[in-house]
DOMI-492889 format. One record per atom (N, C-alpha, C): y, x, z; residue in three letters. Coordinates in steps of 0.1 Angstrom, whole numbers, plus 5000, padded with zeros to 4 digits. Example, Ala and Ser with C-alpha at 12.3 -4.5 7.8 and 13.67 -1.06 7.14 Angstrom:
BEGIN
494351325078ALA 495551235078ALA 496751325078ALA 497851285071SER 498951375071SER 500051295079SER 
REM end
This chain:
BEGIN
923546297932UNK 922546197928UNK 921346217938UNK 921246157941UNK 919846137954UNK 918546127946UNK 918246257947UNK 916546287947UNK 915546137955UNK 915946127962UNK 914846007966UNK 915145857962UNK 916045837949UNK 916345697939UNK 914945657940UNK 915045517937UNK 914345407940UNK 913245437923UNK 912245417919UNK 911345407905UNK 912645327895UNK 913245247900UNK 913545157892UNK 914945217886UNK 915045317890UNK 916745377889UNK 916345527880UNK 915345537879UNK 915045657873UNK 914845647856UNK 915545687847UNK 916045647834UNK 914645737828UNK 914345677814UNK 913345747800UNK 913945867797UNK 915545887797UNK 916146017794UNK 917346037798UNK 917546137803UNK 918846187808UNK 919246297792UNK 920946307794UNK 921846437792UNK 921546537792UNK 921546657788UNK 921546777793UNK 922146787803UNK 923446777802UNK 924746797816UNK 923646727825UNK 923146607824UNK 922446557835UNK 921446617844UNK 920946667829UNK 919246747833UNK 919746837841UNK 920246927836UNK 920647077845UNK 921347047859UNK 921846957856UNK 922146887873UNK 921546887879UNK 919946807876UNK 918846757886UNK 918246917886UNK 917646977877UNK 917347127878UNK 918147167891UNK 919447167894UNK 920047267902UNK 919947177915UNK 919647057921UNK 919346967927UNK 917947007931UNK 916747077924UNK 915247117929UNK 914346957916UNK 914846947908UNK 913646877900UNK 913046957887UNK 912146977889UNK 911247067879UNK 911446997866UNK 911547097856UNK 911847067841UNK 910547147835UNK 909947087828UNK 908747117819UNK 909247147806UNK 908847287801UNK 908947297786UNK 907647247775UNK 907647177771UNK 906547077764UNK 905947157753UNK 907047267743UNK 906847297735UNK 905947437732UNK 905147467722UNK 904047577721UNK 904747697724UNK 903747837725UNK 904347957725UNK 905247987716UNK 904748007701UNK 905748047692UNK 907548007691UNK 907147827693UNK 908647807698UNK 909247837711UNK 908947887724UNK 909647907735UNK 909748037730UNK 909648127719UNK 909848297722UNK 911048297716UNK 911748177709UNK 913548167708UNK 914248157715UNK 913648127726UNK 914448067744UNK 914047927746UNK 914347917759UNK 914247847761UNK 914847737775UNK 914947657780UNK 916447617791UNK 915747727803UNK 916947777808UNK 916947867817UNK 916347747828UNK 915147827834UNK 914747787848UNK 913647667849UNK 913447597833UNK 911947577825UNK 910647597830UNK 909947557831UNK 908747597831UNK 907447547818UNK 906947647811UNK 905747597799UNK 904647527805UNK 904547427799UNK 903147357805UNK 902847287791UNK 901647297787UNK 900947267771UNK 901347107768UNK 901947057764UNK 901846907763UNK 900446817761UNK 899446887754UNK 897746777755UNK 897746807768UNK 897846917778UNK 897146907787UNK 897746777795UNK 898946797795UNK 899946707802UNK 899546587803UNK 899346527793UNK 898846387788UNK 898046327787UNK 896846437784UNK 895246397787UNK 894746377804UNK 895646467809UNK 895046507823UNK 896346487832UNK 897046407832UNK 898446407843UNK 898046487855UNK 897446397860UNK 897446437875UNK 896746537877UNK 896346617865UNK 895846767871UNK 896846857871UNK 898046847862UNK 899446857862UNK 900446837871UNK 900946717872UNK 901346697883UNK 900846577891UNK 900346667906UNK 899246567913UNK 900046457918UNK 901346497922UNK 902646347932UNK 903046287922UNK 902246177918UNK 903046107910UNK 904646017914UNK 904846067928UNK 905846017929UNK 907346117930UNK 906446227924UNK 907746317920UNK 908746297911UNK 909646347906UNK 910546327895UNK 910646477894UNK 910146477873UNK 910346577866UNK 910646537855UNK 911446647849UNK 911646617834UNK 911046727824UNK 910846667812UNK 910446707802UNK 911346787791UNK 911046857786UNK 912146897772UNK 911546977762UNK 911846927751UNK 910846987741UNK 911947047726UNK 912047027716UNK 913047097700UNK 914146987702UNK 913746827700UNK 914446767694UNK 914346637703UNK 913746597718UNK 913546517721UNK 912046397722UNK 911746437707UNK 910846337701UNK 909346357710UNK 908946437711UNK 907646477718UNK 907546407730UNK 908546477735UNK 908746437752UNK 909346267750UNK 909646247745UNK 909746067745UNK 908446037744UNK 907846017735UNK 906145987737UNK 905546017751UNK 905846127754UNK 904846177765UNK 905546087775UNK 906646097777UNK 907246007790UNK 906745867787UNK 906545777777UNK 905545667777UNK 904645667781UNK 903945757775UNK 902245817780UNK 902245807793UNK 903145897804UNK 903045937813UNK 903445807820UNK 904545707822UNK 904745607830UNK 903245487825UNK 902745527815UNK 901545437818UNK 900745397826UNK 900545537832UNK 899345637837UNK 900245637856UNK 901145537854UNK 901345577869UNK 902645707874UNK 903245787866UNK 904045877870UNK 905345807862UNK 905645727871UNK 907145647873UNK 908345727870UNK 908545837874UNK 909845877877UNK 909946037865UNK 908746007858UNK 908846167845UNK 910146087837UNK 911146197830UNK 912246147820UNK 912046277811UNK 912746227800UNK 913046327792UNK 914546407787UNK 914446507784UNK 915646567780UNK 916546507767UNK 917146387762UNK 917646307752UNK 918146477746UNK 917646437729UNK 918046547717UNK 917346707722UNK 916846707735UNK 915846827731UNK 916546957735UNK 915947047731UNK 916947237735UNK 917647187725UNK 917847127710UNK 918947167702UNK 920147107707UNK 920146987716UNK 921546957726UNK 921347037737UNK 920747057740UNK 920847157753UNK 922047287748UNK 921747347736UNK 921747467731UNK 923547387729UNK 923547277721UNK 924847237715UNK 926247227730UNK 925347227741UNK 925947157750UNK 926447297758UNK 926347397751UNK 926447557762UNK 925547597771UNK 924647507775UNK 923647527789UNK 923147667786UNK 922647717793UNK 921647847798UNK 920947837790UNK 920547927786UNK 919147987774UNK 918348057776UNK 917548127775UNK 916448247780UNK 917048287768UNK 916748427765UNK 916848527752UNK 915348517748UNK 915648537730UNK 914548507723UNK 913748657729UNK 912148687729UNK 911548747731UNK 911548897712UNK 912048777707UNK 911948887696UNK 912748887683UNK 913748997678UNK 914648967666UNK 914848797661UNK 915548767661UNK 916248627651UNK 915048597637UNK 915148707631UNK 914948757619UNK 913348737621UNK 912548747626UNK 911048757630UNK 910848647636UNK 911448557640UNK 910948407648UNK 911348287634UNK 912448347623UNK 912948247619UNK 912048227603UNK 911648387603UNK 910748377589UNK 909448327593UNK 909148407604UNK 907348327607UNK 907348207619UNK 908448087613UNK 908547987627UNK 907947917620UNK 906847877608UNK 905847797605UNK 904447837613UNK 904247997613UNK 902948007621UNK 903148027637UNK 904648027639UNK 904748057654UNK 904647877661UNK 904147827651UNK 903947607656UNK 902847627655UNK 901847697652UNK 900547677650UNK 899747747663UNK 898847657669UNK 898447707681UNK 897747787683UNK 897247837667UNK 896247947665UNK 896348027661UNK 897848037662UNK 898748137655UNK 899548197670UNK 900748097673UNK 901548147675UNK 901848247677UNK 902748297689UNK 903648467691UNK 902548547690UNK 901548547703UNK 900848667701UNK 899848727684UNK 899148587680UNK 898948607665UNK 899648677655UNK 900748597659UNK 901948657648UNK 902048817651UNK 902248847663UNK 902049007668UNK 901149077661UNK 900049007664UNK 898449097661UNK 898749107644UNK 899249007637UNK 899749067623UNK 900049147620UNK 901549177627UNK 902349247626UNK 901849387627UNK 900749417637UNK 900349547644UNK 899049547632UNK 898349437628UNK 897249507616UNK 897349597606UNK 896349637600UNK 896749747590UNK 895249727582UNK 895849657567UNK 894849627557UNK 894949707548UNK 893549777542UNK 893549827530UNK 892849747519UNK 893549787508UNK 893849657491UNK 893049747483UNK 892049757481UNK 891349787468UNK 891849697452UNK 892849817446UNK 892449717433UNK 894249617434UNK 895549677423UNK 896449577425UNK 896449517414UNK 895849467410UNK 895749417400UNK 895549247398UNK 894349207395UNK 894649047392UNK 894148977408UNK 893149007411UNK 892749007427UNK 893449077437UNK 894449167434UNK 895249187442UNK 896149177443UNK 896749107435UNK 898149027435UNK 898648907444UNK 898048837443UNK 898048707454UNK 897248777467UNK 896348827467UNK 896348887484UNK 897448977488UNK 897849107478UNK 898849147485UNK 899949077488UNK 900548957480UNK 901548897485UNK 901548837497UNK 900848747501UNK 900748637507UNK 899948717520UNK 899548817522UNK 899248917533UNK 900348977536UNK 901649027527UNK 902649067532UNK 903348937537UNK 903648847533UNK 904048697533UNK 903948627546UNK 903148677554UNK 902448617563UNK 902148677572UNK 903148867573UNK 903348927580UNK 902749017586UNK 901549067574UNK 900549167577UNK 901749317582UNK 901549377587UNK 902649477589UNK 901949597585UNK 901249657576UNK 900549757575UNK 899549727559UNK 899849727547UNK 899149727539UNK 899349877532UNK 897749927530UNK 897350057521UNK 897349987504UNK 898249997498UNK 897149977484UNK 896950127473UNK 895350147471UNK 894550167465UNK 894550167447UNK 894950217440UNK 894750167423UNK 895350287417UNK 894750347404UNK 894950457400UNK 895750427386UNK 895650267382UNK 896050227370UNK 897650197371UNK 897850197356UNK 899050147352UNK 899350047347UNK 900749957346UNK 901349877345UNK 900549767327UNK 900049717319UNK 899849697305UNK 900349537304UNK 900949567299UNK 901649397290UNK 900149297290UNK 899249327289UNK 897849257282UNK 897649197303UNK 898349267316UNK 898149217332UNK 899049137330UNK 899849097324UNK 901049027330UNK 900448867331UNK 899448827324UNK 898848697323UNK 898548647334UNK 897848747345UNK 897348687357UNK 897548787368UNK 897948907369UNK 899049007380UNK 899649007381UNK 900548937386UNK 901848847393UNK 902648937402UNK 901949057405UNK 902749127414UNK 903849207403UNK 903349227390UNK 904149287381UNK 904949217371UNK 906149287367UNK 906449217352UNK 906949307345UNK 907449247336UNK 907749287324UNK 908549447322UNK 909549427328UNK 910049587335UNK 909049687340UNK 908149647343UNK 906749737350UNK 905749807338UNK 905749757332UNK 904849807323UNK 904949987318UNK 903950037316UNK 903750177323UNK 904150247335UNK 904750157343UNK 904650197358UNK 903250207365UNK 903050287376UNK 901650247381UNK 902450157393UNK 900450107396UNK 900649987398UNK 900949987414UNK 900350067422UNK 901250087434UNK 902350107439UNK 903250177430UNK 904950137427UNK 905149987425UNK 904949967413UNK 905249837410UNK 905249727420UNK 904049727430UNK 903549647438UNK 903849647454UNK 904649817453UNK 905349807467UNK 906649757463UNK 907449767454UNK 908549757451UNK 908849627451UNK 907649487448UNK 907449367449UNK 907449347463UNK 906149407473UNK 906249337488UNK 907649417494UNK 907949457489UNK 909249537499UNK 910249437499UNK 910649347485UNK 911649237483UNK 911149147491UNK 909549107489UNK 909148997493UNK 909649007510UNK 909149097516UNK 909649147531UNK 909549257536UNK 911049317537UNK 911249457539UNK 910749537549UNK 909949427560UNK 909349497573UNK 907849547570UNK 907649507563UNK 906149587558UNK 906049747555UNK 904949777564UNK 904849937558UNK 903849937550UNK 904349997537UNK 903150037523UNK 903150167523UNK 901050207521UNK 901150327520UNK 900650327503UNK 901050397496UNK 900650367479UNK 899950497482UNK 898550487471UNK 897350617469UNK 897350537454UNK 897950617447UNK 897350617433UNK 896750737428UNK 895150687438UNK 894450737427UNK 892550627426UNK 891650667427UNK 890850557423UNK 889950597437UNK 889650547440UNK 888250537449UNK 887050547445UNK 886350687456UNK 885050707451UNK 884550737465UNK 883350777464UNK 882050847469UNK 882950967481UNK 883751027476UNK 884651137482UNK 885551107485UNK 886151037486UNK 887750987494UNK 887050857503UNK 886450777498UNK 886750677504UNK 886450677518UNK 885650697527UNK 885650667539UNK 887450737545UNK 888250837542UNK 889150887547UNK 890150807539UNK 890050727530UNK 891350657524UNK 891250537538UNK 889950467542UNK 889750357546UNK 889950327564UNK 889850497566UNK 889650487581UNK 890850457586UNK 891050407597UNK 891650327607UNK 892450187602UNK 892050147595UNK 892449987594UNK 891549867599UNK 892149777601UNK 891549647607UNK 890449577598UNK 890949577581UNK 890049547575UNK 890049567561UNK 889049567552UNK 889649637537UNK 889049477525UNK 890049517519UNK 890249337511UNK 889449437491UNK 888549367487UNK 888449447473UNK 888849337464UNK 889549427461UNK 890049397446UNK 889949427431UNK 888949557439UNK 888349607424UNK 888049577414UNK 887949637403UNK 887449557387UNK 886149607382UNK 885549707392UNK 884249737384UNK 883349757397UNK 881949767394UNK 880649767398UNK 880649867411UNK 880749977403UNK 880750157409UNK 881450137422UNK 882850127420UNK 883650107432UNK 883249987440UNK 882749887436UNK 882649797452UNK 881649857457UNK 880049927452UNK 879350007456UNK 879950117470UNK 880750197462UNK 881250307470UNK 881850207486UNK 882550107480UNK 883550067491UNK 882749977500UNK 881649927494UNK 880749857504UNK 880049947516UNK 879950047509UNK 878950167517UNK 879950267528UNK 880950237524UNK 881550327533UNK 882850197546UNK 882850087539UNK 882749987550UNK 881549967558UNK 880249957556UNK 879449967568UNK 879250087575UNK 879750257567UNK 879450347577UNK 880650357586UNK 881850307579UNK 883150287593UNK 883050167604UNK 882350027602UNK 881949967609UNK 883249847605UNK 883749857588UNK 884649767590UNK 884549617579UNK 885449517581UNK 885149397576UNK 885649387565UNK 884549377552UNK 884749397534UNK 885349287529UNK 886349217526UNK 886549067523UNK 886349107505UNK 884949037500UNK 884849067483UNK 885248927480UNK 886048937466UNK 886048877455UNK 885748937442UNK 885648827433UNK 885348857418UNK 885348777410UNK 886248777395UNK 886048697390UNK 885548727373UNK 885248627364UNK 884848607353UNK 884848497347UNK 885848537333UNK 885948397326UNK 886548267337UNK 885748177341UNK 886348087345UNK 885848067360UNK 884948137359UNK 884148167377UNK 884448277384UNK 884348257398UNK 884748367410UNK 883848337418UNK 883848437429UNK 882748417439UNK 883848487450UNK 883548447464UNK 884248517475UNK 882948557487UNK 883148587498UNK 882348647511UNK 882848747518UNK 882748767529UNK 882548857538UNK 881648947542UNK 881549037539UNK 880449177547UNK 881249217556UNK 879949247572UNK 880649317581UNK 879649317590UNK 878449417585UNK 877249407594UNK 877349467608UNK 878949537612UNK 878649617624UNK 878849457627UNK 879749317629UNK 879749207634UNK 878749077635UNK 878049097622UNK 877049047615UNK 875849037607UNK 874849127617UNK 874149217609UNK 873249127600UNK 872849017608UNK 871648927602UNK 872548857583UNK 874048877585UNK 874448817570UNK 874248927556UNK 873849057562UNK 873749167554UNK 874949207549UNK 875049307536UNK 876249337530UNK 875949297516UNK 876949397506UNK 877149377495UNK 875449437483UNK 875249517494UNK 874249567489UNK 872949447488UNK 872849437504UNK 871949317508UNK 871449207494UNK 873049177491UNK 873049057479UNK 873249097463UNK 873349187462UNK 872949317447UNK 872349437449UNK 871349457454UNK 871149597452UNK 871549677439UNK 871549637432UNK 871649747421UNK 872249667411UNK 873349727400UNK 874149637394UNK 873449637380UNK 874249507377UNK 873849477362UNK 873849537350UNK 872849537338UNK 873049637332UNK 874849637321UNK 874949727320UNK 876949667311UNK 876849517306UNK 875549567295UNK 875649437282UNK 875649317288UNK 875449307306UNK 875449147305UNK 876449117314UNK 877449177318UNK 878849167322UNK 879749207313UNK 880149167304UNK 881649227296UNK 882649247304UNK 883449347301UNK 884649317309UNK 886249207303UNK 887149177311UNK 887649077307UNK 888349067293UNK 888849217287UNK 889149227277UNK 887949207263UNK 887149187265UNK 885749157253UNK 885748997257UNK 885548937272UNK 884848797276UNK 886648697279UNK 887348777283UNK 888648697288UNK 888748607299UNK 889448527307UNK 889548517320UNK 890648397321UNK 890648337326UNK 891848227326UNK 892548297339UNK 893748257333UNK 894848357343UNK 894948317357UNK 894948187362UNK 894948157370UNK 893648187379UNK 892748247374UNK 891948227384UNK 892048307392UNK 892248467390UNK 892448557401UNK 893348477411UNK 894348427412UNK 895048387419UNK 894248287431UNK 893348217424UNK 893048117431UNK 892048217436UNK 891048297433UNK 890048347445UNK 890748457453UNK 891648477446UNK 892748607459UNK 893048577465UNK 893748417469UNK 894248347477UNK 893348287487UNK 891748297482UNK 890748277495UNK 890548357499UNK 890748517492UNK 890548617502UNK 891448647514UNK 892748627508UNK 893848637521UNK 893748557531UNK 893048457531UNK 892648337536UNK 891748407552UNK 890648427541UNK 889048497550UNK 889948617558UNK 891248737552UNK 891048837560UNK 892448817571UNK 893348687570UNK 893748657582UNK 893348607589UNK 892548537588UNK 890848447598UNK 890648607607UNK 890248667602UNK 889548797607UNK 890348857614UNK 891748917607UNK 892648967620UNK 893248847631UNK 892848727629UNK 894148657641UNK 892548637651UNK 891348627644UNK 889848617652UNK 889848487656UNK 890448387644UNK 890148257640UNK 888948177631UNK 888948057632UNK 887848007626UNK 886248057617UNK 885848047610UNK 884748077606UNK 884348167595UNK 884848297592UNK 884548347583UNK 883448347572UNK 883748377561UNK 882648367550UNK 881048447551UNK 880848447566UNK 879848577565UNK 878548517566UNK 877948537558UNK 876448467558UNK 876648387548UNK 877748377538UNK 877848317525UNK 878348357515UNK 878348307501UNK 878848337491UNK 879248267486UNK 880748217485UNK 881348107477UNK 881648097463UNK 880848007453UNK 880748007447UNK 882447917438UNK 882847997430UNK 883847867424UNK 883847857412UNK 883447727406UNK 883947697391UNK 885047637387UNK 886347727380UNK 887247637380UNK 887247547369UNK 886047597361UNK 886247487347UNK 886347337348UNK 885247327363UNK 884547177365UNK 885447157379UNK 886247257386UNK 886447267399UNK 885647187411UNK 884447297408UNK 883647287421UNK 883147427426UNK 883047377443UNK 882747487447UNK 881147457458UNK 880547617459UNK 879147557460UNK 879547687468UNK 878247697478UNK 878147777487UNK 876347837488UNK 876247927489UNK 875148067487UNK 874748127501UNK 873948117512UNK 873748147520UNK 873148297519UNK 873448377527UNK 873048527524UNK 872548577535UNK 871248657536UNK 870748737544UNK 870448857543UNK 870248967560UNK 870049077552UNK 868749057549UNK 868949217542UNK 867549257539UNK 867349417545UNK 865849407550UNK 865749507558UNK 865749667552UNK 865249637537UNK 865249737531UNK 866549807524UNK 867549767526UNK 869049757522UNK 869549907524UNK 869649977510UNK 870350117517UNK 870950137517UNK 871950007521UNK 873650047531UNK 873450067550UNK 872649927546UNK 872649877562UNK 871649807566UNK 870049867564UNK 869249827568UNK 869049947576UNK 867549927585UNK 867550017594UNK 867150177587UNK 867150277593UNK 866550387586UNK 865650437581UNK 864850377592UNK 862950417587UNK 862350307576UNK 863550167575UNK 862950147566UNK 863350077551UNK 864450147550UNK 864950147539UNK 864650257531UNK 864750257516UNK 864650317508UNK 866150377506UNK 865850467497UNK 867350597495UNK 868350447484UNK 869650447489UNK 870550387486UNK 870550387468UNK 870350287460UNK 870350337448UNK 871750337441UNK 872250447436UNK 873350467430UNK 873550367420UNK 874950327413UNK 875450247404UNK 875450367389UNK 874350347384UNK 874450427374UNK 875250387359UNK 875150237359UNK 875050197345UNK 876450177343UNK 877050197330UNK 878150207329UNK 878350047334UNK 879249997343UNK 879749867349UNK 880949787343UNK 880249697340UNK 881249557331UNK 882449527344UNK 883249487339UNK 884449467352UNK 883749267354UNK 884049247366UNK 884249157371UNK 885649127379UNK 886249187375UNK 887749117382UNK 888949187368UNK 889949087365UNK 890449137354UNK 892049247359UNK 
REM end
């Protein structure tokens, strides 16, 4: 077939058989489709070029509009559009690959080898389409390493849905055991669980959920004395705690490691979420910044005296996993400099703007902060 055919002879779509013809003839084939999907393969001898760019900007793409190239993308459909787009605009002779790699693939043609296990492109091929995700994101998952304060009703939907989504490294944290009275809104446990602790219980869950996860289980509680060595070298630490004392301890020892706090909390029918992470964001403060000193018991009950609608942990745990894969993929806008407020009773949410404070003795400066004030009073749970 003669490379120099006439505009008018040059078809919207060729064959595969065809395409790979013109390929081995010297006509450039464009792969249209994102990273995450070319790391399955892709037609041998391809080239990636982003499709908006393609289409917004032809001719910064290809300057000879009087070349002939073809396109190929999953299924065809993309590269059809674009080849409209494209003969609009003046590039006559662009075609597309008819049915896409999956006829390519049906037809025996050449493949590139996927870049990574079957098994790892086919569970995470929803975020390997997302362009703020794809392969290397999905990597940077894979290689993070989060620690879970707390598996309980706030750590149930973050631990899942962090393993789910291919955190590859979760620590969880919790000294408690399994009680019939969690099963209402801890979802990582059931009925068989009960007097299990809860870090068994809850690796034994993400391990089903996906066997590639490494869990390190510490059952024991977090304080003043462990914590900076339970916490050190992870990407970021998620609380899930149920009382006062420990987000204290764990706030203080996230600003002296320099790492990013994703808090929640809930009560009765309200929750609040945010980010601390003054080595990133000094001016949003920390947890201290926004309580110095906690409430006295009598006016937090804990959920067993005040009670909790079961769903809610779920629904603010599910913003936290939210805020701390934002933070590991170093996507969109974290919660920092705010505090989200949620009512599920009315389901509205309101937002709390937070700053530091200079006198703050986590993370204000030295000379002029006052001595850190300890959590003395016995602490109402805010998370059930």
């Amino acid at each position: 077939m003669n490379l120099l055919s006439p505009e008018s002879e040059c078809p919207l779509e060729r064959a595969p058989q065809e395409a790979w013809a013109r390929m081995r003839a010297g006509v450039a084939l464009l792969d249209m489709r994102g990273e995450g999907e070319r790391a399955a393969g892709t037609a041998e001898g391809a080239r990636a070029v982003a499709l908006d760019a393609l289409v917004e900007d032809p001719d910064a793409v290809l300057p000879d509009r009087t070349r002939e190239v073809g396109l190929i993308c999953a299924s065809g459909l993309r590269t059809a559009r674009a080849v409209a787009a494209l003969r609009g605009k003046g590039h006559a002779r662009v075609w597309s690959v008819a049915g896409g790699l999956a006829r390519w693939r049906e037809e025996g043609l050449p493949v590139t080898a996927p870049v990574e296990p079957p098994e790892f492109l086919e569970r995470f091929g929803r975020h390997l389409l997302l362009p703020e995700v794809g392969l290397e994101g999905q990597r940077r998952l894979r290689a993070a390493r989060v620690a879970l304060v707390g598996a309980g009703g706030l750590g149930s939907p973050i631990a899942l849905y962090l393993a789910a989504a291919g955190v590859g490294h979760l620590t969880l944290i919790d000294d408690d055991r399994v009680e019939r009275s969690n099963l209402q809104r801890q979802v990582l446990h059931g009925e068989a669980d009960v007097g299990r602790a809860k870090v068994d219980s809850a690796a034994d869950r993400l391990a089903a959920l996906w066997p590639g996860v490494s869990l390190r289980r510490e059952a024991l509680r977090l304080d003043s004395g462990n914590a900076e060595s339970l916490l050190a070298g992870h990407d970021a630490v998620v609380d899930g705690a149920d009382n006062f004392r420990t987000r204290y301890v764990l706030n203080d020892a996230c600003v002296r490691l320099g790492l990013p706090l994703v808090h929640g909390a809930v009560d009765r029918f309200r929750g609040q979420v945010s980010v601390f992470w003054p080595a990133r964001a000094p001016e949003a403060g920390c947890y201290r910044c926004l309580f110095p000193e906690p409430p006295p018991a009598e006016l937090v009950p804990n959920c067993a005296q005040a009670g909790v609608l079961g769903v809610l942990p779920g629904l603010i745990g599910l913003l936290q996993a939210t805020e701390t894969l934002k933070i590991l993929l170093g996507i969109g806008q974290p919660l920092l400099g705010s505090l989200l407020c949620v009512d599920a009773l009315h389901m509205r949410f309101d937002r709390i703007g937070l700053r530091h404070r200079p006198d703050c003795g986590a993370c204000g400066a030295p000379a002029e902060r006052a001595a850190a004030p300890e959590p003395i009073h016995a602490c109402g749970r805010q998370e059930p």
